[in-house]
C-alpha positions as CSV (number, residue, x, y, z in Angstrom):
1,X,-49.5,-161.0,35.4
2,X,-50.8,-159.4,38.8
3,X,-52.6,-162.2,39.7
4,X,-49.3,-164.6,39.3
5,X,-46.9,-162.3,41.3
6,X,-49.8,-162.5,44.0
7,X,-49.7,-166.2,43.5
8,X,-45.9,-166.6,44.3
9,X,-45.8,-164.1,47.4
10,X,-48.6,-166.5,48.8
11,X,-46.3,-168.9,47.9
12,X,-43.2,-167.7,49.1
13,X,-45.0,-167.1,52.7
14,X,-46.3,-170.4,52.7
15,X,-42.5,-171.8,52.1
16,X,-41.5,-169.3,54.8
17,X,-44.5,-170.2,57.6
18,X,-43.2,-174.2,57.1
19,X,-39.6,-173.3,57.4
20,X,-40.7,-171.1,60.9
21,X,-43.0,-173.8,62.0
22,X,-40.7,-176.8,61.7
23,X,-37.7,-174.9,63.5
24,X,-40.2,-174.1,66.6
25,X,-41.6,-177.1,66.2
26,X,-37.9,-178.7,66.5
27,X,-36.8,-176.3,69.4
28,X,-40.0,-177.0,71.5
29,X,-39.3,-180.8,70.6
30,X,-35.7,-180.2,72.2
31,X,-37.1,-178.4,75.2
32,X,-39.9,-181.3,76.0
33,X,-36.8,-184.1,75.9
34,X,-34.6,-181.8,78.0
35,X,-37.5,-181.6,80.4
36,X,-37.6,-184.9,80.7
37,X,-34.5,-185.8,81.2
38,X,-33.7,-183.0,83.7
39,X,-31.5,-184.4,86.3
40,X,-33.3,-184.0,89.3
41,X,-30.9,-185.5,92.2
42,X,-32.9,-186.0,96.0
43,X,-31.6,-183.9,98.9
44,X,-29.9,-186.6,99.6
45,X,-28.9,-190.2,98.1
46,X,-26.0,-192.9,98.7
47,X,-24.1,-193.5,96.1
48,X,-22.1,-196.6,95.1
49,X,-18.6,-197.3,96.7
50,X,-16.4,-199.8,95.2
51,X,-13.4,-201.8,96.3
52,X,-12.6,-202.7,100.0
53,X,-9.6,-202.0,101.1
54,X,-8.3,-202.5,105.0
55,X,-9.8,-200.4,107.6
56,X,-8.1,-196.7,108.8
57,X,-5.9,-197.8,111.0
58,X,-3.4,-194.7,111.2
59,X,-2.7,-191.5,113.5
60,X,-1.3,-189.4,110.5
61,X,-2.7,-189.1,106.9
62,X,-2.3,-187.2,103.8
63,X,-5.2,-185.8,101.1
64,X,-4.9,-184.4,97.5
65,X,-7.5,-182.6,96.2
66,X,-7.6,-181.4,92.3
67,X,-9.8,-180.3,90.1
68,X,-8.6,-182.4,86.9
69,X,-10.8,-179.5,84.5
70,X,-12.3,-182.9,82.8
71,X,-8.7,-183.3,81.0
72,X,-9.9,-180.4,79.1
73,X,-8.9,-177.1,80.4
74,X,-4.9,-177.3,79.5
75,X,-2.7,-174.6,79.6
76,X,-3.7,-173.7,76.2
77,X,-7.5,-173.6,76.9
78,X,-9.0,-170.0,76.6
79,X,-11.7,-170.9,78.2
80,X,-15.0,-169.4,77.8
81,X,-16.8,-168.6,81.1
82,X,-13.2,-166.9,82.5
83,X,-13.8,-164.3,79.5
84,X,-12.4,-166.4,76.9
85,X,-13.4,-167.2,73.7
86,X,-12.4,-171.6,73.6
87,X,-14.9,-174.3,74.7
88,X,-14.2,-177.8,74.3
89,X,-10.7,-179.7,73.6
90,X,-9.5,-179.5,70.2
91,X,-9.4,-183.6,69.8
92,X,-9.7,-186.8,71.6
93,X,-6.1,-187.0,71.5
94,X,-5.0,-183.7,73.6
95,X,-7.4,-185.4,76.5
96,X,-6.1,-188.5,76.5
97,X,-2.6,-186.9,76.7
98,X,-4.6,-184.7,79.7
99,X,-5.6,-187.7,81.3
100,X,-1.6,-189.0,81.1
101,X,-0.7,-185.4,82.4
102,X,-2.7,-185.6,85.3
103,X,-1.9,-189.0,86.4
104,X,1.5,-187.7,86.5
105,X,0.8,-185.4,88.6
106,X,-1.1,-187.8,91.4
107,X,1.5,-189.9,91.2
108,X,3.9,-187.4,92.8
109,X,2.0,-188.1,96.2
110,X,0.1,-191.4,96.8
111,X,-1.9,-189.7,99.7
112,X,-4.0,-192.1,101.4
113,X,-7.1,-189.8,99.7
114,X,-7.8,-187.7,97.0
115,X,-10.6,-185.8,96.2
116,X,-10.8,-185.0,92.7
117,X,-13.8,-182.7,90.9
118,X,-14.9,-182.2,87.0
119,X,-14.3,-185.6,86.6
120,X,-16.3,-187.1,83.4
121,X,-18.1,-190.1,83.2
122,X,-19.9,-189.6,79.5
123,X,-19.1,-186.5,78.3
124,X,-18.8,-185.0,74.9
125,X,-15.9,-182.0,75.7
126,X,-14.3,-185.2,76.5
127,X,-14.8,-187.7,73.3
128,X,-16.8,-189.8,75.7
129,X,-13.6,-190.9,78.0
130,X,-14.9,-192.7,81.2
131,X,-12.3,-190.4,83.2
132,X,-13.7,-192.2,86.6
133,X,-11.8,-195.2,85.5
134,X,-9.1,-193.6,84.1
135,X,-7.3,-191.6,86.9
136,X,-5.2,-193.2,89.7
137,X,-6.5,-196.5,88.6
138,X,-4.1,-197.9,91.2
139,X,-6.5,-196.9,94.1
140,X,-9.5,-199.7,94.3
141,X,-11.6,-198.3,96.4
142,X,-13.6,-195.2,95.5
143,X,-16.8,-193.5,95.1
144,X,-18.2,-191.0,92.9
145,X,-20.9,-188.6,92.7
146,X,-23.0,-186.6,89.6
147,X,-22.6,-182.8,89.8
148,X,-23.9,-182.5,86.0
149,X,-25.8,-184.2,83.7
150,X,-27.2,-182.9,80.9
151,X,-28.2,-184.6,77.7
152,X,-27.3,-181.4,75.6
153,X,-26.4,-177.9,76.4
154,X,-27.0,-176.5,73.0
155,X,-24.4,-173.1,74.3
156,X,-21.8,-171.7,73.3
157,X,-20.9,-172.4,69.7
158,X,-19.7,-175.0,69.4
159,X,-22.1,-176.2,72.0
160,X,-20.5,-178.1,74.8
161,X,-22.9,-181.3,73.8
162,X,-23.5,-184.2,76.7
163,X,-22.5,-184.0,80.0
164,X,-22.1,-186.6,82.5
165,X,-19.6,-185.3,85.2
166,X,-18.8,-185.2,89.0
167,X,-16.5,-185.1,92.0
168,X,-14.7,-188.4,93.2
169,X,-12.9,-189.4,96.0
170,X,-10.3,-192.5,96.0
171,X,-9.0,-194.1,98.8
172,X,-6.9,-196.7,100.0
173,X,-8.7,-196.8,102.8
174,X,-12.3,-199.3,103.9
175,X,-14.6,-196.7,102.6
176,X,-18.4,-197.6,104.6
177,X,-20.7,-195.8,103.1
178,X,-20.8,-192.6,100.9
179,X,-24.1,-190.4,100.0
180,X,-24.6,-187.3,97.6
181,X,-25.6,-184.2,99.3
182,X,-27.4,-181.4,97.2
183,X,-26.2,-177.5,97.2
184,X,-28.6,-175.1,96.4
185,X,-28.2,-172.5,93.6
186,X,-30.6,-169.9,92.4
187,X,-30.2,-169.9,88.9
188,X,-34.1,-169.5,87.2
189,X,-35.8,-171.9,84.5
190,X,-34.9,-172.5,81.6
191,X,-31.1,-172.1,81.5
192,X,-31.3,-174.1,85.5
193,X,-31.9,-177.1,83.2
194,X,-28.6,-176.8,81.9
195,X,-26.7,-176.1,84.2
196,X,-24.2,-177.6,87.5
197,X,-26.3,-179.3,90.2
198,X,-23.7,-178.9,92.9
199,X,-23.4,-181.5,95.8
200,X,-21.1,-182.3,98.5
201,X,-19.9,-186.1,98.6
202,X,-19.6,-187.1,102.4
203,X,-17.3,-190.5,102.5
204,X,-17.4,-192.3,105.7
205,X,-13.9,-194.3,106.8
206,X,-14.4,-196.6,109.5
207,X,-11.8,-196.4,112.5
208,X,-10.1,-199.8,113.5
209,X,-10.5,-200.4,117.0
210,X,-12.5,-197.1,117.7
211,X,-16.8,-196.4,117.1
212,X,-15.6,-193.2,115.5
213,X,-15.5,-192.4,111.6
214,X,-13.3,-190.1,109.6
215,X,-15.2,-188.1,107.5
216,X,-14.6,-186.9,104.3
217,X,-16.3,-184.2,102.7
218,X,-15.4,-183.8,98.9
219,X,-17.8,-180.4,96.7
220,X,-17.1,-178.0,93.9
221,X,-18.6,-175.1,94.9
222,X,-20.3,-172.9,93.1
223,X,-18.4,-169.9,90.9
224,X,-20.7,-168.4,88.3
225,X,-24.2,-168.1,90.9
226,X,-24.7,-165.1,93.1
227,X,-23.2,-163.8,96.2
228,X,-26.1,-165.5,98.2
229,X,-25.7,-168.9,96.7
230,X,-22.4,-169.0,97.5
231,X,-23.2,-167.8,101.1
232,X,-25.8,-170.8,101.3
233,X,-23.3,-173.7,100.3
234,X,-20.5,-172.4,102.0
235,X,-22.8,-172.4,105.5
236,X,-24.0,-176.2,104.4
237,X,-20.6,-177.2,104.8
238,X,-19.3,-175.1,107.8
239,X,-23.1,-176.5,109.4
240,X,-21.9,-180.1,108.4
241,X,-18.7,-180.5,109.2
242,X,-19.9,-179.0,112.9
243,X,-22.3,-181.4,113.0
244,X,-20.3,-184.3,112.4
245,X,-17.6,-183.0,115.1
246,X,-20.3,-183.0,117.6
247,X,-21.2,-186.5,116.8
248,X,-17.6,-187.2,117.8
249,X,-16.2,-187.7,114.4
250,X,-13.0,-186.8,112.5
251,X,-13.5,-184.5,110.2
252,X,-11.9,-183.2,107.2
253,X,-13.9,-180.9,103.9
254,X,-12.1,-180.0,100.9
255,X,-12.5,-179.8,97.1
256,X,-12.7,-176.7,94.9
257,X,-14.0,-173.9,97.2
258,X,-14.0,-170.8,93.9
259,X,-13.0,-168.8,96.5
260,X,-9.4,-167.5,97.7
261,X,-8.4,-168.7,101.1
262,X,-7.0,-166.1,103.8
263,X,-4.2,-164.2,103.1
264,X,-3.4,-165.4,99.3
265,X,-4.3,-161.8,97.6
266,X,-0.4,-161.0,97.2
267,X,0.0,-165.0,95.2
268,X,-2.7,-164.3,93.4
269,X,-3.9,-160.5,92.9
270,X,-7.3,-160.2,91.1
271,X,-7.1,-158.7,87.5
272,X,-8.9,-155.7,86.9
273,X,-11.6,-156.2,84.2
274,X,-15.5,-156.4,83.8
275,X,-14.8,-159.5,81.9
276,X,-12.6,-161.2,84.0
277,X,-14.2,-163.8,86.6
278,X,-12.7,-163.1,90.2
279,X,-13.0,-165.4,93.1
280,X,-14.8,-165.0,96.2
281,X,-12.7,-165.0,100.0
282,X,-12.7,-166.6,102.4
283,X,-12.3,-165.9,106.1
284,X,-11.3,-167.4,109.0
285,X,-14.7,-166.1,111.1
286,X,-16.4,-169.1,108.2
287,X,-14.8,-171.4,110.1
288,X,-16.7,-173.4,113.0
289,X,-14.4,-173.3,116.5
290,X,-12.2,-175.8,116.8
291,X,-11.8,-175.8,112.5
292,X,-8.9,-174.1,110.5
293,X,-8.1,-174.0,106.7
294,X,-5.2,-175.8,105.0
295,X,-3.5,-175.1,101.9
296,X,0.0,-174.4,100.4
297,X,0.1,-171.0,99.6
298,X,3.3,-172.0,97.4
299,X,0.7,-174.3,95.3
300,X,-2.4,-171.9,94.0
């Protein structure tokens, strides 16, 4: 009798060490693929620009910039990194109606620009929807760049899944050239793998009649990263826009700076709360001479 209760706790173990084995065995398998399939933009890299559209040719001009959420963050969405408890869209249906909802919405003011950010490519919080394609499909030329690709992120429950995401900037404007360049952040291994891999995308829009170039300067900066990091991109793009108005150029930056701008704390007080994300500000001293902020403080 002893020896066959000893027999089925050596049993029982062995069932158990298999059972631990394969699950570390399946979670260092999911690490190794993650590794290598890390998205690991250069400093720098041109990306893609398509259509080709008439040169600038214009003294005045207008720009939109949104951050479209993916088609996911409606006014429904509790979402989870503000404190909240929802992750992805309930169906493929709501973004599609989204993606309807926020073409509306850009269709109010057919600017000769727009800079859009959290715009998905292959993503599943979106069911896969090539957004890119999808908004203002109107505007020919345009240019996109990656800001987060990740083949899984196995957090929260339910996990947010694939990611392939970005900013985007349409014009209906001759757009030259366009290049990808990388913000730092300082968030460590492993979770870094997972995570946003900001970048600023710089459009250049040739001049008619004039050696000159507007520049355009689209980014998402970063919310969730420390004090510092945010310090270090803003100070890439305050350097950058300087140095291209040395060069002579035009110059315009904008996109979703997770910051509030100067003087906006009575439109939009900060909620007390240790679990309630509050923006950064930002001041005018940020500002290189000669630059100065513009935004509706009617439109949040």
């Amino acid at each position: 009798m002893y020896a066959k209760k000893n027999f089925n706790v050596k049993k029982l173990f062995k069932i158990l060490g298999i059972i631990i084995g394969s699950l570390l065995g399946i979670i260092i398998l999911f690490f190794f693929f993650i590794m290598i399939t890390e998205f690991k933009p250069e400093d720098r890299t041109a990306v893609d620009v398509e259509g080709d559209d008439a040169e600038f040719d214009k003294d005045y001009f207008d720009i939109v910039t949104l951050n479209t959420g993916y088609a996911g963050l409606s006014e429904d969405m509790d979402f989870f990194m503000d404190g909240g408890e929802g992750v992805n869209p309930k169906s493929k249906e709501q973004v599609q109606d989204n993606i309807a909802g926020i073409n509306n919405i850009l269709d109010l003011f057919e600017p000769d620009f727009y800079f859009l950010q959290e715009v998905d490519k292959d993503s599943s919080r979106s069911y896969h929807l090539d957004e890119t394609a999808a908004f203002k499909s109107s505007y020919n030329t345009r240019t996109y760049a990656q800001n987060y690709v990740c083949s899984w992120v196995p957090y929260p429950m339910p996990m947010i899944g694939a990611v392939d995401s970005g900013i985007m900037t349409l014009s209906k404007h001759k757009i030259s050239s366009a290049e990808r360049i990388s913000l730092p952040n300082n968030i460590s291994w492993p979770k870094s793998m997972f995570m946003l891999k900001r970048c600023m995308l710089v459009t250049r829009v040739p001049i008619k009649g004039s050696e000159k170039e507007l520049v355009l300067v689209n980014f998402h900066l970063e919310a969730y990263d420390t004090d510092e990091t945010k310090e270090q991109q803003n100070n890439i793009v305050m350097n950058l826009i300087k140095s291209e108005y040395e060069k002579g150029n035009y110059v315009v930056a904008g996109g979703d700076f997770k910051m509030n701008f100067p003087g906006m704390t009575k439109q939009l007080p900060y909620i007390e709360g240790d679990q309630i994300w509050r923006p950064g500000k930002l001041t005018l001293d940020m500002l290189p001479e000669g630059f100065s902020f513009a935004y509706d403080t009617s439109v949040p």
